[in-house]
C-alpha positions as CSV (number, residue, x, y, z in Angstrom):
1,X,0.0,0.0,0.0
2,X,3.4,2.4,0.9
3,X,4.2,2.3,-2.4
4,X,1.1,2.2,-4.4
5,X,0.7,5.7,-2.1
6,X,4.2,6.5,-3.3
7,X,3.1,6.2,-6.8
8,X,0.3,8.3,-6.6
9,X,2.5,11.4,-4.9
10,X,4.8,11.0,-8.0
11,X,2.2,11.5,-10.0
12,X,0.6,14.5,-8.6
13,X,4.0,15.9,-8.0
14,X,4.5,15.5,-11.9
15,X,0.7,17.2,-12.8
16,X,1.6,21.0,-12.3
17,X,3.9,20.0,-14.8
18,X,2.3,18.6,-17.6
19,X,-0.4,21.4,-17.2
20,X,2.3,23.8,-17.5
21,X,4.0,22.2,-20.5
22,X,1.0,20.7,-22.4
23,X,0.7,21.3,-26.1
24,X,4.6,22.5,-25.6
25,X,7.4,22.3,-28.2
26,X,10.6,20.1,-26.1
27,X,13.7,20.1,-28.1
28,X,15.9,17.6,-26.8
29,X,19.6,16.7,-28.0
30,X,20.3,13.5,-27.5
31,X,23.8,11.5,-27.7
32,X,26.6,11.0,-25.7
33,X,26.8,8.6,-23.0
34,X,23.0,8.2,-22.6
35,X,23.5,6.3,-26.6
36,X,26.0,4.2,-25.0
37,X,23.5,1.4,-23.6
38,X,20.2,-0.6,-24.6
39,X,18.9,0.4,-21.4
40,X,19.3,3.9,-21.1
41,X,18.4,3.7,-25.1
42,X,15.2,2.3,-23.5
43,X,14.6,4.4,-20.8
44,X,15.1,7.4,-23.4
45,X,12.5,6.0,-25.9
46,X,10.2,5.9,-22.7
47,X,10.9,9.2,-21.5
48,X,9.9,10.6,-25.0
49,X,6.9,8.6,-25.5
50,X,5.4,9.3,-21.7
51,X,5.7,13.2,-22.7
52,X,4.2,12.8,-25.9
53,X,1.4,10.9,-24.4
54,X,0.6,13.5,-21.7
55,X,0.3,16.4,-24.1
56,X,4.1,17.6,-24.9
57,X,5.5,18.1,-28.4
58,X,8.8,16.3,-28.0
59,X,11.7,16.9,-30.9
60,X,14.7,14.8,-30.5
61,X,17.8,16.6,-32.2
62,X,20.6,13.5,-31.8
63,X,24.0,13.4,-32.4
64,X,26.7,10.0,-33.2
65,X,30.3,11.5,-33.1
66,X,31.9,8.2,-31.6
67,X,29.3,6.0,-34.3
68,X,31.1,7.6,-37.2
69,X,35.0,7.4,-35.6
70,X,34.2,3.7,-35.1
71,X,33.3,3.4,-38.7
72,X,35.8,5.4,-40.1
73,X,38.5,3.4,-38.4
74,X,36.8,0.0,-39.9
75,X,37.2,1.9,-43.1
76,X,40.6,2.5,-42.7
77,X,39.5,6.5,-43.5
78,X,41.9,9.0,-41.4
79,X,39.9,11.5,-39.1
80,X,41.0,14.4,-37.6
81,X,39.7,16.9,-35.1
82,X,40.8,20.9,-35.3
83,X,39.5,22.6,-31.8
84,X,37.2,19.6,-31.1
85,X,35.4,19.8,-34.8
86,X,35.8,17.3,-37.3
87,X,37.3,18.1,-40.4
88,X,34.9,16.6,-43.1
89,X,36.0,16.2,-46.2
90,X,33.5,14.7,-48.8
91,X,34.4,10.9,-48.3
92,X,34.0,11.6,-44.8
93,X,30.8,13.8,-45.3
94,X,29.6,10.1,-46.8
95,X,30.3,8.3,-43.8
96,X,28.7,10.5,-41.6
97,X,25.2,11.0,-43.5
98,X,25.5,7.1,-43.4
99,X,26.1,7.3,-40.0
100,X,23.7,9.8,-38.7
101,X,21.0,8.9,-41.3
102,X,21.2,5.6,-42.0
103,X,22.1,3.5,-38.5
104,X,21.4,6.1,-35.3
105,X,18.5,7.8,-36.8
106,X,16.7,4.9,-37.5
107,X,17.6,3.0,-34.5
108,X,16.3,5.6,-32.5
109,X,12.6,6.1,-34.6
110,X,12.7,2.3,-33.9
111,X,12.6,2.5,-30.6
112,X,10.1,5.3,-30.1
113,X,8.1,3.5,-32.2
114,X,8.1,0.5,-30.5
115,X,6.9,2.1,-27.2
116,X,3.7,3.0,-29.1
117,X,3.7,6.8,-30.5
118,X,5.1,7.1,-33.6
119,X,8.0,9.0,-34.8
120,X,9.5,9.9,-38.1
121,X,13.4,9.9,-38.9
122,X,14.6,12.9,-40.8
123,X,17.9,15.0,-41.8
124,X,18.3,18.6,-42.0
125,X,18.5,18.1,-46.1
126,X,14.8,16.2,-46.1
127,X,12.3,19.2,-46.4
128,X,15.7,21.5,-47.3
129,X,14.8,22.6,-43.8
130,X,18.2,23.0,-42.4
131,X,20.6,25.4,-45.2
132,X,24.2,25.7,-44.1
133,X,27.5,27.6,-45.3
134,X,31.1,26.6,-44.5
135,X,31.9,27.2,-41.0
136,X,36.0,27.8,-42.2
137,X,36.0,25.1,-46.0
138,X,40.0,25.7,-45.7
139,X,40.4,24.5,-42.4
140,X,37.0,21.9,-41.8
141,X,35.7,21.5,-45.0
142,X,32.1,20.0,-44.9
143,X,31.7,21.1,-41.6
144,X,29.0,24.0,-41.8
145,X,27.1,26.7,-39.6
146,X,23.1,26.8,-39.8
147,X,22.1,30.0,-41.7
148,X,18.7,29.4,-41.9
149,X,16.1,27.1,-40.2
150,X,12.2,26.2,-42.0
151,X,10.1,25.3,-39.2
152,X,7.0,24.9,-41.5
153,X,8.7,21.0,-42.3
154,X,9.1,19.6,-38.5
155,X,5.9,21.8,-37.6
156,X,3.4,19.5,-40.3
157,X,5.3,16.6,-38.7
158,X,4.5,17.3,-35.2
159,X,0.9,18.5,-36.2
160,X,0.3,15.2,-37.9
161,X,0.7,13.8,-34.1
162,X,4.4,12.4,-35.1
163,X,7.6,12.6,-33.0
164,X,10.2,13.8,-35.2
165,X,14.0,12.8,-34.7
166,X,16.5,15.1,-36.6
167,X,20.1,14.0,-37.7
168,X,22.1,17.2,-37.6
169,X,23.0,17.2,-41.3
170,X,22.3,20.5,-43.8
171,X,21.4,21.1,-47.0
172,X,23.3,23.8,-49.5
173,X,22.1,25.8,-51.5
174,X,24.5,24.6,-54.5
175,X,22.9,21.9,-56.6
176,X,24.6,18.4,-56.1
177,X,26.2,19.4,-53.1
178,X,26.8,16.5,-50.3
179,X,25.9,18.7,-47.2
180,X,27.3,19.8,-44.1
181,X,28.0,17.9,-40.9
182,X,26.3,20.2,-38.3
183,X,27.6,19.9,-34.1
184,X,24.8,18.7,-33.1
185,X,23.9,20.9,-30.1
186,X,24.1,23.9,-32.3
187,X,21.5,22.4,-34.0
188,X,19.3,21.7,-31.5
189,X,19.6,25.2,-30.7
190,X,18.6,26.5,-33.5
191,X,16.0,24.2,-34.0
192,X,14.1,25.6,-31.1
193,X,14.6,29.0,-31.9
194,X,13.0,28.2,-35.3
195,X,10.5,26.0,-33.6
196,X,9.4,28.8,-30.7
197,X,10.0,25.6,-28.4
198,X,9.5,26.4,-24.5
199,X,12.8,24.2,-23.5
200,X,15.9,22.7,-24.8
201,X,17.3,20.1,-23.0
202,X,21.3,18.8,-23.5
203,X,21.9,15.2,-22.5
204,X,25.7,15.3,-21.4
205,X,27.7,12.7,-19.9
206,X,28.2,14.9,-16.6
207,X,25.6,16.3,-14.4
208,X,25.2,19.4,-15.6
209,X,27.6,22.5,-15.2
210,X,30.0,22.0,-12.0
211,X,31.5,24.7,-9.8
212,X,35.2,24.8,-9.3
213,X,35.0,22.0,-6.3
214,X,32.9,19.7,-8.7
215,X,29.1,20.7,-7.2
216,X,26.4,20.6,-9.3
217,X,24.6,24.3,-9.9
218,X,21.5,24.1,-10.6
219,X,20.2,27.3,-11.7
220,X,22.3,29.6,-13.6
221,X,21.1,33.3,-15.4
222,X,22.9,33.5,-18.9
223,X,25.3,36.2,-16.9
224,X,26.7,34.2,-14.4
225,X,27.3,31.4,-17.3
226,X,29.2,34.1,-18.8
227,X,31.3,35.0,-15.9
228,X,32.4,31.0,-15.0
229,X,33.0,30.9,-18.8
230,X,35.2,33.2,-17.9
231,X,36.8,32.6,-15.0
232,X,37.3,29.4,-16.4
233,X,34.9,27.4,-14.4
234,X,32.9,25.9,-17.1
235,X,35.3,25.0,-19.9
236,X,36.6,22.0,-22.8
237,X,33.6,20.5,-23.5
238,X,30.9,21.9,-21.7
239,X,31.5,25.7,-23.3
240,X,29.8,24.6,-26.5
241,X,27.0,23.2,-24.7
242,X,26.6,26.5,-22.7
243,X,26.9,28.6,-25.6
244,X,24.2,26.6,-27.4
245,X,21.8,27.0,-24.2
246,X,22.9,30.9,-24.3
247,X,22.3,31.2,-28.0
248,X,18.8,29.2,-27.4
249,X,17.2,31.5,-24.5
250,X,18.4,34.9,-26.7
251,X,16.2,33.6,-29.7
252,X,13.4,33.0,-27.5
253,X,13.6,29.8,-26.1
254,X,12.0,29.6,-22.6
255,X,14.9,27.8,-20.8
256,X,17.9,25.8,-21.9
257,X,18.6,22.2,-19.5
258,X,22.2,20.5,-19.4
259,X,21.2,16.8,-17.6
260,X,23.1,13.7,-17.3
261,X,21.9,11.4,-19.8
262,X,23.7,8.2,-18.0
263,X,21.1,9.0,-15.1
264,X,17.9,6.9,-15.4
265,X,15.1,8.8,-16.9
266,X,16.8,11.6,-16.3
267,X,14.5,13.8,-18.8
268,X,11.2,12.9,-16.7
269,X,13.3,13.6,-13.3
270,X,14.0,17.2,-15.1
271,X,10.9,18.3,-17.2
272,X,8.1,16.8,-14.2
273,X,9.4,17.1,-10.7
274,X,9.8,20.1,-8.7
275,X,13.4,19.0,-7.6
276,X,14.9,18.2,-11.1
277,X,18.6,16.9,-11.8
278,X,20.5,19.1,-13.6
279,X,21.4,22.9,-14.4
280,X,18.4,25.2,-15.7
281,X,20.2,28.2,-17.9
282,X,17.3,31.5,-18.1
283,X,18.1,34.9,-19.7
């Protein structure tokens, strides 16, 4: 009875939520550790599908760095990193559309899908919704920079009751071009700017954005990020993350998450309970 009891307090704990977030576009990017395991794969696909169910728009932005270094290597195809970004060059712009596309994408619809909603895999050149430039061609080659966003594509998705899940790959505007390879949490950014979406949440493989002795803070103003940025509290690879929270909230977005995607159902823990996990980032 103790714990049919403690059910039922989860649930009403979780209500002021789903009132407050129903009918509301969620843009969540999704790799890193919390890829790394069928179980937290699972728990993922449930977290999505309970949100959908109870009235949230979820979009799932993912990403598959370590996907496409496994297969490169298997290929015997050289990679290379300048300042943490891969340097694509069009055989490698193949591997990762194959990559991204073809394997993660997929796997993840799949598993959505076998939850019971249903969701629908697509890339930033599906639509042309995503258009990109060169973020430096000398230096990265294929590695681009969003420069423009159609929401109109993923909005008839979601309206047509579908959960869509977005490889981060752009289109040109150059017939016959391959496309970009696009870090995926700038994506997700600018996917819910685009998409007017209340949150965008960042599963990381840390708990969210540590002081200097390694604490968890849990509510940061985009001022204070700026000032451990430069202090050098937050730094490697947690500054893009930040930035992409930062560059989220100035084009609208409600409130940017960082969460640890290796915790359980971490998403529900954040987005339904008063307590949360990780670090909430507002203007």
């Amino acid at each position: 009875m103790k714990d049919n009891i403690a059910v039922v307090k989860t649930l009403l704990d979780a209500l002021p939520y789903i009132k407050k977030f129903k009918n509301e576009k969620i843009v969540i990017k999704y790799g890193g550790s919390a890829q790394s395991s069928d179980e937290l794969k699972m728990q993922f696909a449930q977290d999505i599908v309970l949100l959908h169910f109870v009235g949230l728009k979820p979009v799932v932005v993912h990403g598959g760095g370590k996907k496409i270094t496994e297969l490169l290597s298997k290929l015997n195809i050289p990679t290379q990193f300048v300042d943490g970004q891969r340097v694509t060059t069009e055989e490698i712009m193949r591997v990762v559309e194959m990559v991204l596309s073809g394997d993660i994408n997929k796997d993840i619809v799949a598993l959505i899908n076998t939850q019971g909603s249903k969701a629908l895999g697509v890339s930033g050149k599906d639509g042309h919704f995503l258009e990109a430039v060169p973020k430096d061609f000398d230096v990265l080659g294929y590695t681009g920079v969003i420069e423009h966003v159609d929401p109109s594509f993923i909005n008839d998705i979601i309206d047509d009751g579908l959960i869509p899940v977005i490889a981060p790959i752009a289109s040109s505007s150059a017939v016959g071009h391959p496309g970009f390879n696009i870090n995926a949490d700038l994506a997700a950014s600018k996917v819910a700017v685009a998409l007017k979406a209340n949150k965008v949440l960042f599963l990381t493989d840390t708990p969210g954005v540590l002081d200097k002795s390694g604490k968890l803070i849990t509510n940061l103003s985009v001022e204070k990020t700026n000032a451990l940025k430069d202090d050098g509290t937050i730094h490697g690879g947690m500054l893009p993350k930040v930035d992409a929270c930062i560059e989220a909230l100035r084009g609208g977005v409600s409130r940017a998450h960082i969460i640890d995607g290796r915790l359980e159902h971490s998403l529900l823990l954040e987005i339904l309970t008063s307590s949360g996990v990780g670090t909430c980032i507002e203007l």
